[in-house]
N, C-alpha and C positions, 0 to 999 in steps of 0.2 A: 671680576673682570670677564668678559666677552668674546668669546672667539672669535670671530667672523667663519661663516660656513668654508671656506677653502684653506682653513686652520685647522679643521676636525679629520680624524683620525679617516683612511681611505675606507669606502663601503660605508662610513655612518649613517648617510642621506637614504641610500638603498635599505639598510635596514630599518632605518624608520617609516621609511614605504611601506616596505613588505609588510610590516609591522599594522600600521593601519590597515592595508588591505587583506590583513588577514584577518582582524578583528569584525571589518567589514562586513565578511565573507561566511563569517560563521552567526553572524546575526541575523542575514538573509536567508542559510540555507537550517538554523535549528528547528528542532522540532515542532509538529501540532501543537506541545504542549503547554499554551498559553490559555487564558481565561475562556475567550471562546470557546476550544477546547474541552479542555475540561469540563465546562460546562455542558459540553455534550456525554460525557461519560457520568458525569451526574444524575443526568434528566433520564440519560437510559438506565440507572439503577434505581430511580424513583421511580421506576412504572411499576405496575403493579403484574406480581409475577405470570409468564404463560402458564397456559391450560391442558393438560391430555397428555399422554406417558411420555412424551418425549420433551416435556417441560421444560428439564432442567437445561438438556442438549442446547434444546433451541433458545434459552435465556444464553447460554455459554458459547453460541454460533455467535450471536448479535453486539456480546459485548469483544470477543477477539476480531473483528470487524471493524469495531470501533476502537478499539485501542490498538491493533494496526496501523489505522488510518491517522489517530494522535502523533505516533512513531514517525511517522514519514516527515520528509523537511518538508517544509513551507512551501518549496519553489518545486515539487514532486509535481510531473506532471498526470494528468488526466489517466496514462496509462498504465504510469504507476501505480493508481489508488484502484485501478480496476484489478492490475494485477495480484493486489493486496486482496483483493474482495474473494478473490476468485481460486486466490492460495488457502484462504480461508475455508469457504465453502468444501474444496477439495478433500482439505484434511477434514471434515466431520463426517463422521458416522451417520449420521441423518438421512433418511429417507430424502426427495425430489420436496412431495407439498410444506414440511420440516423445515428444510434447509429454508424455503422462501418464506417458510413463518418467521426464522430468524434473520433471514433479512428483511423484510417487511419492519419487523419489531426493531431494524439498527436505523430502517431510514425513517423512523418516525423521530429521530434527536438528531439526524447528518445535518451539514450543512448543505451548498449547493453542490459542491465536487466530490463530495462523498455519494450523494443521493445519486447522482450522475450516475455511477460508475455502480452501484448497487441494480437501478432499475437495468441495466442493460443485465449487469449477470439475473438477474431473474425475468427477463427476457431472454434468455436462453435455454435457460431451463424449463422455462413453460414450452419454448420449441424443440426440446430436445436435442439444443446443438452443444451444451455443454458437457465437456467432455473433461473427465477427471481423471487423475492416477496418471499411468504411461498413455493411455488412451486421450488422452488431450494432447498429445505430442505429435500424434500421428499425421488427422486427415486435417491440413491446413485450409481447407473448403468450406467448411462448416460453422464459420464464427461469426454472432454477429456484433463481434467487438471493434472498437479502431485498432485493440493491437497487432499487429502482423503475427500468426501463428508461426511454431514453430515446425520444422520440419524434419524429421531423425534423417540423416543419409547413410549411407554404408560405405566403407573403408576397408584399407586391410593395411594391416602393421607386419611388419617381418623387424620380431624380438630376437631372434636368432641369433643377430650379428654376422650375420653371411650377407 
């Protein structure tokens, strides 16, 4: 036998809301890591490996780049996937011409929003406006990214308790 809806228990209706728009919600926002995808993490360990002493680096600059970029949800905007490129770049050891071998060698498998966001960081660093470490935090003047840089301010705290 059949309840009628204003027979069911209070908040039932709401939770099967919630319910649905939750399930909604995480289908939209999961990760790169669908067939596409992966397909690009594929095709970039099919190539055949870089050249000259810092080979391995810059093989290991191109794929954390790319499997960053997998990690991000779906609905990650543009400035996000730069911010990922550029977090990336930061943390390698690599020389300036390096670093842009390995990204060179990530946008030859991106798609369009990864490549996006690749050519602008190496577009920076051909003009020398990329700025890494704490040094990227500083001069907000210098980027030619969309994202708004950051800017350190200065403070004073009184830990004291007085």
């Amino acid at each position: 036998m059949k309840r009628p809806i204003s027979k069911l228990p209070q908040g039932w209706v709401f939770t099967v809301c919630a319910a649905a728009l939750s399930v909604a919600t995480m289908s939209a926002t999961t990760a790169h890591a669908d067939s596409v995808t992966m397909n690009m993490s594929q095709r970039l360990a099919a190539l055949p490996p870089s050249i000259g002493p810092a080979h391995l680096m810059i093989d290991v600059l191109a794929k954390q780049v790319v499997d960053d970029y997998i990690q991000l949800p779906t609905i990650a905007s543009d400035d996000d996937v730069e911010a990922g490129v550029v977090y990336a770049v930061s943390q390698s050891k690599l020389g300036q011409d390096d670093k842009i071998t390995g990204l060179e060698r990530a946008a030859r498998v991106a798609d369009a929003k990864l490549l996006k966001a690749i050519e602008a960081v190496i577009a920076a660093l051909k003009s020398g406006k990329l700025k890494t470490g704490t040094a990227g935090t500083v001069d907000g003047n210098t980027s030619d990214f969309s994202v708004p840089s950051v800017n350190v301010g200065g403070g004073s705290s009184n830990y004291s308790g007085n």
